[in-house]
Structure formats: C-alpha cells, structure tokens
N, CA and C atoms as a LAMMPS dump frame, in Angstrom:
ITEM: TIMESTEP
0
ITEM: NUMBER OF ATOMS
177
ITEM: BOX BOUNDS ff ff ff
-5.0000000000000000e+02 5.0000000000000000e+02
-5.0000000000000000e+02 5.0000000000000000e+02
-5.0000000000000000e+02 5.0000000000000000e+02
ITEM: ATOMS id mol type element x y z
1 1 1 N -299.343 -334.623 397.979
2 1 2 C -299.809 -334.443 396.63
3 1 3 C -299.743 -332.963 396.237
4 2 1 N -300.191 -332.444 397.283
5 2 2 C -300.418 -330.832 396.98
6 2 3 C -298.777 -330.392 396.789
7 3 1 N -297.971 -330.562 397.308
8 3 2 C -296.617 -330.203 397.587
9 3 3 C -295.884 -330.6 396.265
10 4 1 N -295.79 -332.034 395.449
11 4 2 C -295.416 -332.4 394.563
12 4 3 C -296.373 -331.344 393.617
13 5 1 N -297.27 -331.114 393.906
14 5 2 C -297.934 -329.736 392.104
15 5 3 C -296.914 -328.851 392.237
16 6 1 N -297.103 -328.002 393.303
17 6 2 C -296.558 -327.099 393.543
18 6 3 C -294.85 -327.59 392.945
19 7 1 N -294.294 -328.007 392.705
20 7 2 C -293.183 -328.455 392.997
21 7 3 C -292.854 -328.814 390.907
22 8 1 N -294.002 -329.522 390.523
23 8 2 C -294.025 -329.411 389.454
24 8 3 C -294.418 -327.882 388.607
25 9 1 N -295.105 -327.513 389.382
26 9 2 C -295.65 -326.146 389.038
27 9 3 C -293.95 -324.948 388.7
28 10 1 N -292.961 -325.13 390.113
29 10 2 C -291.905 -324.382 390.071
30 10 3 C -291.113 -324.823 388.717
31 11 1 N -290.743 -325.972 388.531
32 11 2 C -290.058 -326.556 387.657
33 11 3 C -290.782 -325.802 386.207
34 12 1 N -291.896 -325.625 385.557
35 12 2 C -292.792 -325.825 385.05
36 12 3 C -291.984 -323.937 384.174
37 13 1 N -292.324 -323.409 385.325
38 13 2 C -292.11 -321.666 385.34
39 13 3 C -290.68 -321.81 385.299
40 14 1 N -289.657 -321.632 385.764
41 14 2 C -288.383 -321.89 385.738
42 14 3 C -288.292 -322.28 384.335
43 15 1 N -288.571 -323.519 383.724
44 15 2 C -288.598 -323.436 382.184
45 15 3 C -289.034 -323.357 381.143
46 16 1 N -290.143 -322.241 381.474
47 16 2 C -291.081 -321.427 380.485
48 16 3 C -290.967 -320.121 380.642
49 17 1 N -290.342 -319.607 381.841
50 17 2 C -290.888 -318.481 381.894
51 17 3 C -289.918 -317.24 381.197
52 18 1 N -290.707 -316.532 380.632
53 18 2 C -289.718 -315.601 379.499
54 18 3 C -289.262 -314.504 379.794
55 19 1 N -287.419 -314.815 378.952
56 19 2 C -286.383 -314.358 379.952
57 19 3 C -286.464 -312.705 379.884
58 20 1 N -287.459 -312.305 379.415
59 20 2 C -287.805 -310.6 379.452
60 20 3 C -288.512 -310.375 380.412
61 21 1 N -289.329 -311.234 381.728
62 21 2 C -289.423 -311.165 382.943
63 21 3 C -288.275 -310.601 383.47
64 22 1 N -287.773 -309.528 384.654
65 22 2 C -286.845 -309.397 385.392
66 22 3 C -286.55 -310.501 386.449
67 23 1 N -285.403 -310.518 386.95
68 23 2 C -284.525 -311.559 387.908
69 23 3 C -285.734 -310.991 389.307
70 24 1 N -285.806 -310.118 389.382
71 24 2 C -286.726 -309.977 390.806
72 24 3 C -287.994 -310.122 390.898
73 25 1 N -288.439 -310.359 389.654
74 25 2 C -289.957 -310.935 389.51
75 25 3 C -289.873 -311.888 389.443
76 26 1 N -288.823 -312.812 388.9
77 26 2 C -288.836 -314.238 388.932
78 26 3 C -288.863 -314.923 390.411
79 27 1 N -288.097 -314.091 391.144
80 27 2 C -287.532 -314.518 392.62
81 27 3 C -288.772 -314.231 393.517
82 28 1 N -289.572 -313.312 393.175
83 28 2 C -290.754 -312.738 394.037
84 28 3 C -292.012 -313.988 393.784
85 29 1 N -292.148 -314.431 392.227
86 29 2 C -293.032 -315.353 392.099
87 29 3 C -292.436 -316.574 392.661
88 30 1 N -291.119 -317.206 392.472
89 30 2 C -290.969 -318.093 392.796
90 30 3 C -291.168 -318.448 394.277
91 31 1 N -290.78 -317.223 395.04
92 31 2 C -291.254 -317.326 396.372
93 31 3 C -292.369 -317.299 397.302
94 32 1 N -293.305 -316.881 396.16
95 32 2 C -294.648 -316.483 396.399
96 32 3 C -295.342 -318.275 396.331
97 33 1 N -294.423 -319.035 395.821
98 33 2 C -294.712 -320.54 395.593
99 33 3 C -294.328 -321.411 396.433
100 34 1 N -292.95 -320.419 397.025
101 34 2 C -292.258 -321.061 397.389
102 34 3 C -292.534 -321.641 398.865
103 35 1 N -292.962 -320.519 399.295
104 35 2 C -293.301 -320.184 400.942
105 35 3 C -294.508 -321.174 401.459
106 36 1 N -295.822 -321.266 400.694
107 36 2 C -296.861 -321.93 401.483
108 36 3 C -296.718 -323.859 400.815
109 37 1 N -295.625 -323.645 399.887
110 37 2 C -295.172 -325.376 399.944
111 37 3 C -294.753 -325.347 401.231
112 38 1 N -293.376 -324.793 401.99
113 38 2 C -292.804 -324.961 402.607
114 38 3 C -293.509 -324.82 404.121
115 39 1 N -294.222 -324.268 404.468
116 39 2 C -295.247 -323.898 405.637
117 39 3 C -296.163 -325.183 405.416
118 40 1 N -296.889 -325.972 404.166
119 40 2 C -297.994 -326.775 404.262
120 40 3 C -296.645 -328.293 404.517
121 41 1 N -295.341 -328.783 403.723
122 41 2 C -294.544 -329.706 404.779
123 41 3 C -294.448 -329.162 405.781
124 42 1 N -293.855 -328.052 406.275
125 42 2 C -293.385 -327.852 408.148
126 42 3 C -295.471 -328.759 408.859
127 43 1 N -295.907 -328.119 408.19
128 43 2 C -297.177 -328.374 409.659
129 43 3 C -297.693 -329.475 408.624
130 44 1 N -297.837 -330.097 407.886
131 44 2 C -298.591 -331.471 407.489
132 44 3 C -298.922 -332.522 409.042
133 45 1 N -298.364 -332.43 409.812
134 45 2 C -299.4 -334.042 410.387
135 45 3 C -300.411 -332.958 411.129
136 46 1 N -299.757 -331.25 411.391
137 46 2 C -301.211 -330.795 411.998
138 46 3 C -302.556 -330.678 411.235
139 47 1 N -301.987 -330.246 409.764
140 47 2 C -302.918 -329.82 408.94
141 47 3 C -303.936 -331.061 408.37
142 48 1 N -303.159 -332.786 408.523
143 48 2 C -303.686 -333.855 409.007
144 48 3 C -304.286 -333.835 409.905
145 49 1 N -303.734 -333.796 411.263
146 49 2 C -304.878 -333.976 412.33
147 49 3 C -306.101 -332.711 412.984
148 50 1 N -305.707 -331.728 412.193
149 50 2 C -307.709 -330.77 412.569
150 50 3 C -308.41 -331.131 411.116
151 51 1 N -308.124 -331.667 410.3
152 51 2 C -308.934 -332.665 408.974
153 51 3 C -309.438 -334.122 409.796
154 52 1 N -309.035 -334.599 410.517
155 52 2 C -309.435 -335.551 411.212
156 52 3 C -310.855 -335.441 412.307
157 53 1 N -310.01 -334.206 412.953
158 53 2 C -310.933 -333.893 413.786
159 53 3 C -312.558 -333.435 413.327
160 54 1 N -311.618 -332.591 412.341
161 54 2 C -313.821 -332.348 411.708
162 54 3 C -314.335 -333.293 410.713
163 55 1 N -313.601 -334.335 410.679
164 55 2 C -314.318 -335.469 410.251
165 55 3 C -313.944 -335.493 408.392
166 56 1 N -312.952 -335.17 408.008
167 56 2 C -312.403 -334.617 406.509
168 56 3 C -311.638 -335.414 406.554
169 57 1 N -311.855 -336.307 404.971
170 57 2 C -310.659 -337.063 404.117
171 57 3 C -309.489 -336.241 404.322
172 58 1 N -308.346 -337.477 405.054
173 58 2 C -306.552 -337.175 404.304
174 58 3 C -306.475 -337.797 403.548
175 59 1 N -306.298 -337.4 401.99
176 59 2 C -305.574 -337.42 400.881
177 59 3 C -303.992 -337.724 401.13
C-alpha cells in the first residue's frame, strides 16, 4: 500500500511539477522518493516479520 502512494505520489510530481524547477532538483527529489520505496520492496517480508514479532498489524 505504502509503495503504490509513493508510486502515485512520483507520477503525481512528474506531472505537476513546474518546468522552472531545474533537471537536478527534479532528479534529487525524485530520488529522494525514489530510494526508501525501493529499500521498503527489497526488505518487505522482514519489515513484515519484526511487525509480527512485536505483536503489530500487517496491512
């Protein structure tokens, strides 16, 4: 769920965001988005299983 916001979120900026922003601010935010989507899929069944362990809803 969290991954699909984020994901809508990129899409969102990409076609709003105004083109008097520079190309390296775009690339710096986008990556700044980009990175802890991509780190929260790589480890999801861990970040599932220590939510388990302390007794916390998976969503």
């Amino acid at each position: 769920m969290l991954i699909a916001t984020i994901d809508r979120v990129l899409t969102w900026v990409e076609a709003n965001l105004p083109a008097s922003i520079p190309a390296a601010a775009r690339q710096s935010t986008r990556a700044g988005c980009v990175a802890p989507r991509d780190q929260i899929r790589t480890e999801a069944d861990s970040i599932r299983a220590q939510r388990a362990a302390k007794g916390l809803e998976n969503r």
